[in-house]
N, C-alpha and C positions, 0 to 999 in steps of 0.2 A: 476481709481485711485482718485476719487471722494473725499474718505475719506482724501488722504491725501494731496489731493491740500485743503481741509477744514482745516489741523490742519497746514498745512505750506504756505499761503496764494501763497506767490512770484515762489521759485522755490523750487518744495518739499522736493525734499532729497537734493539735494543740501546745501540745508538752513540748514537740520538739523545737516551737518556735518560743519557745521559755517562758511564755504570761499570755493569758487570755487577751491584755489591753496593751499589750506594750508592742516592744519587742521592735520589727520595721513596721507593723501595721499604722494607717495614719486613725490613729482613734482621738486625737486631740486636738484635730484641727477644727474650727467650725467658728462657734461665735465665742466672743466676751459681750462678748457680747463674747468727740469728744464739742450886750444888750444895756443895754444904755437904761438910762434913768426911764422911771415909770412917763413921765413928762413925753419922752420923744416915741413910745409906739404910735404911731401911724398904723391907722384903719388903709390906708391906700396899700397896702399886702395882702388884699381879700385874692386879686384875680392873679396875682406875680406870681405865686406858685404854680399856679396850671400851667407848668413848663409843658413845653411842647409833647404832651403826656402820650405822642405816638408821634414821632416825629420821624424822618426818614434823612439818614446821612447827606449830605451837601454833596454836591458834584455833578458833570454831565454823565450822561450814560455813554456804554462804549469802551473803545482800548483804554488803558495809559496813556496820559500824554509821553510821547518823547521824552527821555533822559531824566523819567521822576525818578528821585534819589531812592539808595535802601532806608528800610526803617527802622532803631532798634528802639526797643521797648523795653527798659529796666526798670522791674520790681523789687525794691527795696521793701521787704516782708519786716514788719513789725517800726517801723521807721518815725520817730515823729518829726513833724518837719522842725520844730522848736530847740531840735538839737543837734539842728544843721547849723555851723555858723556864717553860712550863704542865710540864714533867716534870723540872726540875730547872736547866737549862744555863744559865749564867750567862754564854758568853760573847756571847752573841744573846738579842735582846728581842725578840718576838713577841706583838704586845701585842693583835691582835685573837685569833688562836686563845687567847690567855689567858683573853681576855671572854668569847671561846665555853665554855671551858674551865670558868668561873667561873661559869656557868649549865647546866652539864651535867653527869654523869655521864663521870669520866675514868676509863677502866681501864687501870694500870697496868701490867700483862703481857699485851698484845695479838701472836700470835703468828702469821706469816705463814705460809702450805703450801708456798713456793715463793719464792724471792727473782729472781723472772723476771717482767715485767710480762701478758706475755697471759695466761700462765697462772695470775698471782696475780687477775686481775681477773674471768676466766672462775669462779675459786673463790668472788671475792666476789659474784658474782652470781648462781652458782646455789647456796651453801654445800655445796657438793660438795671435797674431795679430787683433784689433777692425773688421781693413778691410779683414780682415777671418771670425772670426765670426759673425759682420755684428751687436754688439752693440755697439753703435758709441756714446750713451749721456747717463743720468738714467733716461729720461723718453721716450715713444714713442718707445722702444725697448724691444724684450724678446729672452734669449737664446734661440735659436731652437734646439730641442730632436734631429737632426742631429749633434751636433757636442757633441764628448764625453768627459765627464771629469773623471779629478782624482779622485772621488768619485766614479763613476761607474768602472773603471777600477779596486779600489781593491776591491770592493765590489765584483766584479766576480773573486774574489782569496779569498775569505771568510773571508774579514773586516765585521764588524760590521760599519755603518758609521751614525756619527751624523753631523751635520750642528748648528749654534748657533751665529746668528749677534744679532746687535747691533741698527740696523737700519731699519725702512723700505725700502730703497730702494733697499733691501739686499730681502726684501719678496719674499718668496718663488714663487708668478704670475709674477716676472721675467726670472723664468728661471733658475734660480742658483741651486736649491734643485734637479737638475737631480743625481740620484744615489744618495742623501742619503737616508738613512733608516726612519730619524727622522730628522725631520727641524724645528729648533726653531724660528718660527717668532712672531706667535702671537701677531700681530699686530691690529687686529679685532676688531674693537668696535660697539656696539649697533648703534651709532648713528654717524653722520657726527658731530656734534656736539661737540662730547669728541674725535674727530679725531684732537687731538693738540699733543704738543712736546713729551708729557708723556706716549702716547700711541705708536708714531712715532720713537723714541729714547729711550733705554735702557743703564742704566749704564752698566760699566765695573761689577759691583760687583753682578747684577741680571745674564749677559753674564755669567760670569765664574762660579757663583751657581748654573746654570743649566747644563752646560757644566760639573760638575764636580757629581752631581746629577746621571748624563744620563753615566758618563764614571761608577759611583763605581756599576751599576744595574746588570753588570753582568764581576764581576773581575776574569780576564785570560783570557777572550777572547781577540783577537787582535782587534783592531778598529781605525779606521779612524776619528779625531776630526778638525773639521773647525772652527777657532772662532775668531768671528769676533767683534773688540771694535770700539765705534766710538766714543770714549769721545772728542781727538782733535780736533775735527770736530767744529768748528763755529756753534752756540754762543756755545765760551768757557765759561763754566759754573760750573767749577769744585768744592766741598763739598769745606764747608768754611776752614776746616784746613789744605788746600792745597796752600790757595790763600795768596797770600804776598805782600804790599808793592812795595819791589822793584824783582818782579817775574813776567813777560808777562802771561795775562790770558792763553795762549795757552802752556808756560810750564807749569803752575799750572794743569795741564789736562793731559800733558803728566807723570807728578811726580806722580796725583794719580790710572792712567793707571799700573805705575810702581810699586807703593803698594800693590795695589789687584793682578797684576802677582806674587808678592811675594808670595801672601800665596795659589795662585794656585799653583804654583813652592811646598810649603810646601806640601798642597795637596799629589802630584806627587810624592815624597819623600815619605810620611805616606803608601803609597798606591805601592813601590816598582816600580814605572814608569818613577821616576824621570832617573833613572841611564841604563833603559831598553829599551827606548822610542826613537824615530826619530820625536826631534822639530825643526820646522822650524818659524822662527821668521820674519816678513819683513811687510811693509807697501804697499797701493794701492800708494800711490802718497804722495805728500809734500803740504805745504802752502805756497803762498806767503808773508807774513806776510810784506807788502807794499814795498817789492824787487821788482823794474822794474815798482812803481806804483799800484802790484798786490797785496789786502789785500787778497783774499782766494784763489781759483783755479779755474782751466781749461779753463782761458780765451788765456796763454802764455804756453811757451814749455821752458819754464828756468829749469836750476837745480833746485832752491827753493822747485820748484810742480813734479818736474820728479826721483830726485836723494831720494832712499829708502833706509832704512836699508835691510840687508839682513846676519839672524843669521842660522846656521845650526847645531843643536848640533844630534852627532851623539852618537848611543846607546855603553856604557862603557867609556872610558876615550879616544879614538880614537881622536887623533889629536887636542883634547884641546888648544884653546887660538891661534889657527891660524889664519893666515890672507892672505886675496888671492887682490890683489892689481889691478888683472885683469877685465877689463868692464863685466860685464854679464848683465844681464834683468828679469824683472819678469814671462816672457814666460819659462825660463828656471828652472821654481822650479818643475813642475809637470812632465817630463823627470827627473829630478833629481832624487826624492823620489821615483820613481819605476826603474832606476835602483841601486840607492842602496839598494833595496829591495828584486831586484832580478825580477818584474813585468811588462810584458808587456803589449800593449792595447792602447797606444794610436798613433794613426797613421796622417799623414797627418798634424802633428804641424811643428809649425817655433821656437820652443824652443828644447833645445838640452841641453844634459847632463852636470854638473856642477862635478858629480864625483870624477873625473881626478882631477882637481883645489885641490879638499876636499883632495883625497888621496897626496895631495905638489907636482901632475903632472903637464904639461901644457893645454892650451886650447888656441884652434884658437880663432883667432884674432875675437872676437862677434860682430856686428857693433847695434845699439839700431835702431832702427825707433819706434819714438811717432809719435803723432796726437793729434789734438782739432780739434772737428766740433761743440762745443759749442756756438763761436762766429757765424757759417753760422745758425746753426739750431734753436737758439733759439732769433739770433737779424739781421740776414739777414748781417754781415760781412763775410770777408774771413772767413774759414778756414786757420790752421795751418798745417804742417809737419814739421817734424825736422830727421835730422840724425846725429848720433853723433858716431865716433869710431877712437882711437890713439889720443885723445887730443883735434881732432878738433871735430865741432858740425856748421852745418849747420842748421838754423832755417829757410825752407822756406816761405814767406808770399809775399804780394805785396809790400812795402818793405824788402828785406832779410836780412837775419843777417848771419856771421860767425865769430867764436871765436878759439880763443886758449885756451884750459879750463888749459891748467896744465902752462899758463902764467898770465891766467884771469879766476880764476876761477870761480866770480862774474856776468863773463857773463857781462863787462862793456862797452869795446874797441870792437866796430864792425868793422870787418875788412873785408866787402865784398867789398868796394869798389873800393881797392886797389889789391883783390885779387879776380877778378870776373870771370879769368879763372879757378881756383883751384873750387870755389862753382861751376861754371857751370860741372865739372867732379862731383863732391859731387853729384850734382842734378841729373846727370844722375844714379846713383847709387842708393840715395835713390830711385826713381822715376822705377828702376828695380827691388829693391825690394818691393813696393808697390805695381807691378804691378803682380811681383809671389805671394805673398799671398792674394789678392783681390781674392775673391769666390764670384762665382757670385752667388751663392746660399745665399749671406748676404743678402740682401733684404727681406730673411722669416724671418730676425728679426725684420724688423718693426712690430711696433704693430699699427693697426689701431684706436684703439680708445683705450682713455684712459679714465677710466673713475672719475667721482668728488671727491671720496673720495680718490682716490691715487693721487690725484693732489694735493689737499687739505694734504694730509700727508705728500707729498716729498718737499712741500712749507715751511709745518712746521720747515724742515731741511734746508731750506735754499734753497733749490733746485728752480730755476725760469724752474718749470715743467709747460708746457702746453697742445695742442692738437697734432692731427698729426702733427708730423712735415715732410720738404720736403725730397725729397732723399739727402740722405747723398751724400757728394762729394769726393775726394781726394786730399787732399795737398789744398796749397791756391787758390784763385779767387781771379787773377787779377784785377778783373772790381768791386769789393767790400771795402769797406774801411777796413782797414788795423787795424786789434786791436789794436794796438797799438795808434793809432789816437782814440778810441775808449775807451780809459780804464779808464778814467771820470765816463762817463757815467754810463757804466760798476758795479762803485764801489756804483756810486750814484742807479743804479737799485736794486743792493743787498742792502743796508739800507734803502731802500722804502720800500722792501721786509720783512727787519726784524720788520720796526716800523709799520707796518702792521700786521705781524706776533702776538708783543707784544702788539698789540689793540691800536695803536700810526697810529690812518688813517689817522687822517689828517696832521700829517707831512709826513706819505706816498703819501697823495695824492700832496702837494706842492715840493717834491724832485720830483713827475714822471711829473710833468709840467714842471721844468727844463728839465729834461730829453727831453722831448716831444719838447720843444720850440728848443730845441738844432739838434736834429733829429726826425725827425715824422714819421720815417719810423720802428718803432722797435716793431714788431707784441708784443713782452712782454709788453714792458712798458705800452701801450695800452690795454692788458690784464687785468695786476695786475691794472692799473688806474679805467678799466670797475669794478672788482670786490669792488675796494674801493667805490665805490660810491654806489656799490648793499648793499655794508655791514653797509653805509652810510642812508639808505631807497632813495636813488635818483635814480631811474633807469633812469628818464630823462639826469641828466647827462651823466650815462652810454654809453647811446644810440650811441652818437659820437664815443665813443672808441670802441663800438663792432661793429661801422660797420666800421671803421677805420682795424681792424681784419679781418674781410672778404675781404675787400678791398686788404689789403695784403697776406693775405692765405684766396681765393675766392673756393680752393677744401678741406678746414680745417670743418671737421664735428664740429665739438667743437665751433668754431667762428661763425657757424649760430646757435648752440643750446645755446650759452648764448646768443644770440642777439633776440632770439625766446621769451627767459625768460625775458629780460626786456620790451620787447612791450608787453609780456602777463600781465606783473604788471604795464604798462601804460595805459591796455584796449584796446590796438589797436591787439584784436583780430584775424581779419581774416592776416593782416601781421604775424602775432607771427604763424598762423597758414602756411604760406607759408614756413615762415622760415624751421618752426620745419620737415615739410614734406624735405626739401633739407637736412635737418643734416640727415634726416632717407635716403634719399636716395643716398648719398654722405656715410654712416654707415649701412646699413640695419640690424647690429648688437645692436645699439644703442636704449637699451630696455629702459634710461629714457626719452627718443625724443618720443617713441612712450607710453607711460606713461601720458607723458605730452598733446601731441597730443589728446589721447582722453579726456583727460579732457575738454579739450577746447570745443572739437566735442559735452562731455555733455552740456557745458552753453553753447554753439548754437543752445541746441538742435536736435544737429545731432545723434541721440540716435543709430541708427543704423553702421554708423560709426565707434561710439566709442565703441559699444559691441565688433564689427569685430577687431580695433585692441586687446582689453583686452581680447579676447579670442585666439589671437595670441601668447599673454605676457606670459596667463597661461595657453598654450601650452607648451610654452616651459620650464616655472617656473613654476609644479605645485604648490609651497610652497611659492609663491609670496604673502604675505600677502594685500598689500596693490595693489597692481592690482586686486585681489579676491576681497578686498572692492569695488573699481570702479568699477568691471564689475558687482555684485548687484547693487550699484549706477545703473551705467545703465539700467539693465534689469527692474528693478522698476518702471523708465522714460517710456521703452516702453512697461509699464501695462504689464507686465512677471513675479509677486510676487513668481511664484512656482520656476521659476528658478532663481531670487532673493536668493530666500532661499538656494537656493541650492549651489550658489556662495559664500553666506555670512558664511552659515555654515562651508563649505570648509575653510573659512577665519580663523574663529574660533577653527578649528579642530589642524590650525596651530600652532597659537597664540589664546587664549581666554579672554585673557586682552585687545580686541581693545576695547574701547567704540564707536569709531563709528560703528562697526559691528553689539554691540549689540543693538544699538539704529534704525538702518535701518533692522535689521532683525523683530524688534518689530513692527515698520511701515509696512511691507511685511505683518507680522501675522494677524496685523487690516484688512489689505486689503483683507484679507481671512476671517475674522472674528473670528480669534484666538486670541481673547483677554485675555485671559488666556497666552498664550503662549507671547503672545507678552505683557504684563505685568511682567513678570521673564525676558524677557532681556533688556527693560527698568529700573528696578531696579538695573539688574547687570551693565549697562552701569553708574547709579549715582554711587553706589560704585565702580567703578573703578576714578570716575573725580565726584566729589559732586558738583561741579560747574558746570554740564552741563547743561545750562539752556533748549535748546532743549529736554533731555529727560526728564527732570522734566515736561516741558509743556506737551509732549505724554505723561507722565503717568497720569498725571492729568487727562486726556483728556480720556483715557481708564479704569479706573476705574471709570469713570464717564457715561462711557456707559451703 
């Protein structure tokens, strides 16, 4: 390679592609890795809990009946129902969910399993329990094809079924889209780059335009519509002529959720579905909106983040404007909708039919069991459980709580400690049901590796998503601090998080030093700090917090691959090269650890090496664009020009707009003495980037041969 150690003195192809880590190469992608008075408990709530703790959906077996209606399913993400005023709230009018309201069955105490959106929406879909299904947070989780949802079950009675959120963390690589036909996420972007809010989040009015698109494609067919809004959702950001004065950002959000359902509602009417149709109306969980301390969720198990609406309009004028006053749960809406449909199929859930209630019957006594494992999984505190049924509500933790909801409905007057035999029966109750629907088969939802760009999207939401995280727990850890003691910090990690988010680093980076100086132990904070200072150009600073990171999650892939990447951009080499080797062994999945690895291996000159992994990469990707670059890079290094070409062209064949492709395929062609040949991709590589000073020097250089 004589020629082109002459036209690139130092290191030759290397050089020509401008930086060892940069340049098109993907070296950056991978992990960042988010009750009434003491007087009225009743001991007769030992056995009402033990809901039907494996129950199997209502219905006969077999077709459809004849002419069941469609069904749509709207999830209102982050919604409390308390600020519906179809449930009471005077300072916001909500005047089409009212109409909805005013024609359906509203129930009154609809209770969330989880105040976390993947895993409230994973519950609403299969009427399963988190500790069933085994999604416990929205990141580091994915529903496992073992557990079956309301999609798939009418799907196999001959729905048509679309799917349509609001949100990434709703994307279909979680898991959710089992059984639809058609799954709106479309979250995908060219580059990590424009992986911000815009790509990440979707209004209310794009959701329901496609949603409504996808229903008129094929009218009289029956179908199944999932859809999913996430405007409440923090940062509230609602169109300006929503926003008011004296209006909380977070109604201004709900009011114009409540617009655009309007003229979906119109839609449904134009289109004869309005009056034909089985809607179900109800939220994943609430806001805190600074109740108990808590500005968003899933830190606490209050009503605020737990207590949902829950609307049911059923097809023709059937039981209009009722109200069912009894507790049920959001596990109980997909038994619902298949037996009023007449639908069997799903078996093995801890939700149970709402029917009876709908038709003015009774229903046994529901008891709720929530959870948060937000506080253990993503800041090393307790976990939560809570149970709640007939007034009272147990909140277990290392401190515990119990309330009277229908004397305190605030959730104000803790009364465990006056009443620590009655919680101690509570405990054993919840604690029996936790223990029936625990499957031990949850554990295939963790997801091992997560990887940059869905971290980087679910952050954009606010989500403090990072790497593996540990195994999930159940209920609280005593020997942990207690969120509650905790929800400081808490509030101050999410606004580190946002003025981060808004390009504000370095007041993110001075809240996560508070944070840091106050507890040093909170693998996040430590996280998001490492990434401010990368975004910062300081890896130097970095260095402390990511290994601060492995220090505390020492088997976390994620926390040695960013720790791999700041010694690589400090030049400390052959560590960045240790590192990166543990994330891949600790991930052997982890195709930007071994990405990055050979790169290194090229500026070591380990040529050999670095072919063997990048012929591993595109093994297994053959349409890996940018591993197809490197592994020509390489073969080039070890004087290989024919099979150069034949990696590079591969590159090309994919993508033909790389410029580095065509500018090292040009180099290869010299080296063979195709100067012709390698003068046409020189050229093509200036018109793609006129500023490439590298192939301007080869072409000079080659035409001048």
């Amino acid at each position: 390679m004589s020629l082109l150690l002459g036209v690139l003195p130092v290191l030759p192809v290397l050089q020509v592609l401008d930086c060892p880590f940069a340049c098109y190469l993907r070296l950056s992608a991978g992990y960042n890795r988010r009750m009434q008075s003491r007087a009225s408990f009743s001991l007769s709530l030992a056995m009402l809990a033990l809901m039907a703790g494996c129950s199997r959906s209502a219905g006969p077996s077999g077709d459809t009946p004849a002419g069941s209606p469609s069904v749509i399913l709207i999830s209102i993400d982050t919604l409390r129902a308390d600020h519906l005023s179809a449930y009471g709230y005077q300072k916001l009018q909500t005047p089409n969910l009212d109409r909805l309201a005013a024609q359906s069955v509203l129930f009154e105490q609809a209770i969330s399993p989880v105040p976390l959106t993947l895993p409230a929406h994973a519950s609403l879909l299969t009427g399963t329990l988190p500790v069933f299904h085994g999604v416990r947070d929205n990141t580091g989780f994915i529903l496992s094809e073992k557990h079956r949802t309301l999609a798939q079950a009418l799907g196999s009675h001959g729905f048509r079924t679309g799917a349509f959120v609001g949100a990434f963390v709703l994307d279909s690589r979680f898991g959710l889209d089992h059984g639809f036909d058609y799954y709106y996420d479309n979250f995908d972007s060219e580059t990590l780059e424009t992986a911000r809010l815009q790509v990440s989040e979707r209004r209310a009015e794009d959701v329901l335009g496609e949603a409504r698109r996808w229903i008129g494609q094929a009218p009289g067919q029956r179908f199944f519509a999932f859809i999913h809004l996430f405007d409440p959702h923090a940062p509230y950001a609602a169109p300006a002529g929503y926003q008011a004065v004296d209006r909380l950002a977070y109604d201004a959000e709900v009011s114009y959720v409540d617009a655009e359902l309007g003229r979906f509602f119109s839609f449904l009417e134009e289109h004869r579905l309005w009056n034909d149709s089985l809607i179900v109306l109800t939220a994943d969980h609430g806001e805190g909106l600074g109740e108990h301390g808590e500005q968003s969720h899933g830190m606490f198990l209050y009503d605020a983040t737990l207590h949902v609406p829950l609307i049911v309009k059923l097809p023709g004028q059937a039981h209009r404007g009722g109200r069912v006053s009894d507790q049920v749960r959001l596990i109980d809406v997909p038994p619902t909708v298949l037996d009023i449909l007449g639908v069997p199929g799903l078996e093995n859930i801890q939700g149970v039919s709402l029917k009876a209630a709908i038709n003015g019957g009774e229903l046994p006594e529901l008891a709720a069991y929530s959870e948060t494992q937000l506080p253990f999984l993503n800041y090393g505190w307790s976990g939560l459980d809570a149970y709640r049924a007939k007034g009272e509500k147990l909140i277990d933790a290392p401190r515990p709580e119990l309330y009277d909801l229908k004397k305190d409905p605030g959730e104000t007057a803790n009364l465990f400690t006056e009443n620590r035999t009655r919680a101690g029966q509570l405990r054993q109750i919840k604690q029996r049901i936790a223990t029936q629907a625990t499957n031990r088969a949850a554990d295939s939802a963790r997801q091992k590796r997560v990887d940059r760009q869905t971290i980087q999207r679910l952050r954009s939401l606010g989500y403090l998503a990072g790497g593996n995280p540990p195994a999930p727990e159940i209920g609280p850890d005593l020997t942990l601090a207690d969120p509650k003691d905790k929800i400081v910090l808490f509030n101050t990690i999410s606004d580190a998080q946002l003025a981060s988010q808004q390009g504000r680093v370095e007041e993110s980076v001075g809240l996560l030093r508070r944070v840091l100086s106050a507890d040093p132990n909170v693998f996040f904070a430590h996280s998001v700090q490492a990434l401010n200072y990368l975004e910062l150009k300081r890896p130097d600073a970095a260095l402390p917090h990511l290994r601060a990171t492995v220090r505390l999650r020492p088997d976390d892939p994620g926390a040695h691959f960013y720790l791999a990447m700041a010694l690589s951009q400090l030049g400390k080499t052959d560590q960045a090269i240790v590192a990166f080797e543990l994330a891949r062994k600790l991930d052997p999945e982890n195709e930007a650890a071994l990405n990055n690895l050979a790169t290194l291996y090229l500026g070591n000159r380990q040529f050999d090496k670095a072919v063997a992994l990048l012929k591993e990469l595109t093994g297994r990707h053959p349409e890996d664009v940018a591993a197809l670059v490197n592994l020509g890079l390489a073969q080039m290094l070890q004087k290989q020009p024919e099979q150069a070409i034949a990696s590079l062209e591969r590159a090309l064949q994919v993508n033909p707009n790389v410029p580095e492709a065509h500018n090292n395929l040009g180099l290869a062609y010299l080296e063979l003495g195709r100067t012709d040949r390698a003068i046409v991709h020189f050229e093509r590589a200036l018109a793609l980037r006129p500023d490439y000073v590298n192939a301007r020097d080869n072409l000079a250089r080659a035409r001048g041969r």
